[in-house]
C-alpha positions in Angstrom: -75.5 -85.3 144.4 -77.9 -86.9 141.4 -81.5 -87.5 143.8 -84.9 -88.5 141.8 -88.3 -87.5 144.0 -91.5 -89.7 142.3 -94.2 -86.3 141.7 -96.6 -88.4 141.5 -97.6 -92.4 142.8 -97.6 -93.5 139.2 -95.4 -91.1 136.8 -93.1 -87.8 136.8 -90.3 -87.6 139.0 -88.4 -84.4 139.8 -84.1 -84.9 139.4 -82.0 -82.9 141.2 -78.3 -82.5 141.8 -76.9 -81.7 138.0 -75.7 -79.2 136.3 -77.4 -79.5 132.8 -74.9 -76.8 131.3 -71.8 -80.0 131.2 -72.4 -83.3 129.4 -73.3 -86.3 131.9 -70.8 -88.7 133.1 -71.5 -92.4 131.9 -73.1 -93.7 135.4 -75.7 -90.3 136.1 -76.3 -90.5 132.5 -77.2 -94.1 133.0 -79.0 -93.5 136.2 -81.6 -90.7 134.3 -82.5 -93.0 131.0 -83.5 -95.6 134.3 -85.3 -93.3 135.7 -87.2 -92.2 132.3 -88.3 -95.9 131.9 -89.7 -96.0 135.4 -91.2 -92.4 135.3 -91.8 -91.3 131.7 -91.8 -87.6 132.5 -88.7 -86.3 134.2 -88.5 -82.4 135.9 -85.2 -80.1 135.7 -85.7 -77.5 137.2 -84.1 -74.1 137.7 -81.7 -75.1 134.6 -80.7 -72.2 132.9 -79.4 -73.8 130.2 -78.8 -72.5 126.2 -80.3 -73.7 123.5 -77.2 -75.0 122.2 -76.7 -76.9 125.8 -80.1 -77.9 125.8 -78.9 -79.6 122.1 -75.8 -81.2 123.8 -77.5 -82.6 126.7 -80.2 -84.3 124.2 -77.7 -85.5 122.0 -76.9 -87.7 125.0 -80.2 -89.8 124.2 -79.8 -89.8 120.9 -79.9 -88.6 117.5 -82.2 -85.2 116.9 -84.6 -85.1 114.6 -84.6 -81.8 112.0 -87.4 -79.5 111.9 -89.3 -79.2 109.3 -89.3 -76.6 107.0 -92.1 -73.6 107.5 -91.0 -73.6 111.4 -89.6 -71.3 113.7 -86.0 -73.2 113.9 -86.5 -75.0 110.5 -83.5 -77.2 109.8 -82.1 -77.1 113.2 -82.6 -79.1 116.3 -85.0 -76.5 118.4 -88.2 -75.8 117.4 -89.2 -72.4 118.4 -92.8 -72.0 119.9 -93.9 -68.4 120.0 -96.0 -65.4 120.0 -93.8 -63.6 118.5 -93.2 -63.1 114.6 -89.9 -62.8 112.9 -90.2 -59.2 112.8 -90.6 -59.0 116.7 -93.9 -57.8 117.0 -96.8 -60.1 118.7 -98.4 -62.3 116.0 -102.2 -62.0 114.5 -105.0 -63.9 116.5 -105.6 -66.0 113.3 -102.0 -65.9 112.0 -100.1 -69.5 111.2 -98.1 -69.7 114.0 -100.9 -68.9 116.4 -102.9 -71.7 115.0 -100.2 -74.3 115.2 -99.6 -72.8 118.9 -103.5 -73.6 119.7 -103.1 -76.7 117.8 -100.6 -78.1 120.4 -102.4 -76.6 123.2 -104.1 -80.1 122.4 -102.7 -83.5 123.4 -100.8 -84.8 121.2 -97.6 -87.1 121.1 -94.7 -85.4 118.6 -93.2 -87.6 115.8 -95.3 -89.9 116.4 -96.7 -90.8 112.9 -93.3 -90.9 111.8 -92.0 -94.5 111.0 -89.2 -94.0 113.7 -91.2 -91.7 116.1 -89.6 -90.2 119.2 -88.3 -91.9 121.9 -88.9 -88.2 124.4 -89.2 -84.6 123.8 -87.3 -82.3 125.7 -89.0 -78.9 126.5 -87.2 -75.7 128.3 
């Protein structure tokens, strides 16, 4: 059974009671975009869920943006934060992905400097 707990008096409520791994019926799909207007930051937890589910379940909201190219992930829906180089050893202190990494360590609100930024990101 869908329940959404407030974290916090005036944002961030935890939802519990789904299964993120199966597309959303019409209603609970309805019932979390509510609760993202009322709460702005909404918490899964314990969702094991694939990166191709974790596309699925964002398509619900809306079209995905593609990333860019010169990302982990470039051209897909995911973009890959990581340590970890392509050739599976831990990246250089000053490397390029490192400094992006630090970069977003920072606050910062993604896409938005696009015309059409983002309406949410969605982080596993």
């Amino acid at each position: 059974m869908l329940n959404i707990a407030p974290l916090h008096p005036l944002f961030a409520a935890e939802v519990t009671g789904l299964n993120l791994e199966r597309p959303l019926d019409p209603l609970t799909l309805g019932e979390i975009k509510s609760a993202f207007a009322r709460y702005s930051v909404l918490v899964f937890r314990d969702q094991p869920v694939t990166d191709a589910q974790q596309v699925a379940f964002s398509e619900q909201f809306g079209a995905l943006e593609t990333t860019k190219v010169g990302t982990p992930g470039a051209g897909g829906k995911l973009i890959v934060l990581s340590n970890i180089g392509a050739d599976g050893r831990i990246e250089s202190p000053t490397g390029r992905q490192i400094l992006n990494n630090k970069a977003n360590q920072h606050w910062h609100a993604d896409s938005s400097f696009k015309p059409v930024p983002s309406k949410a990101s969605i982080l596993s």
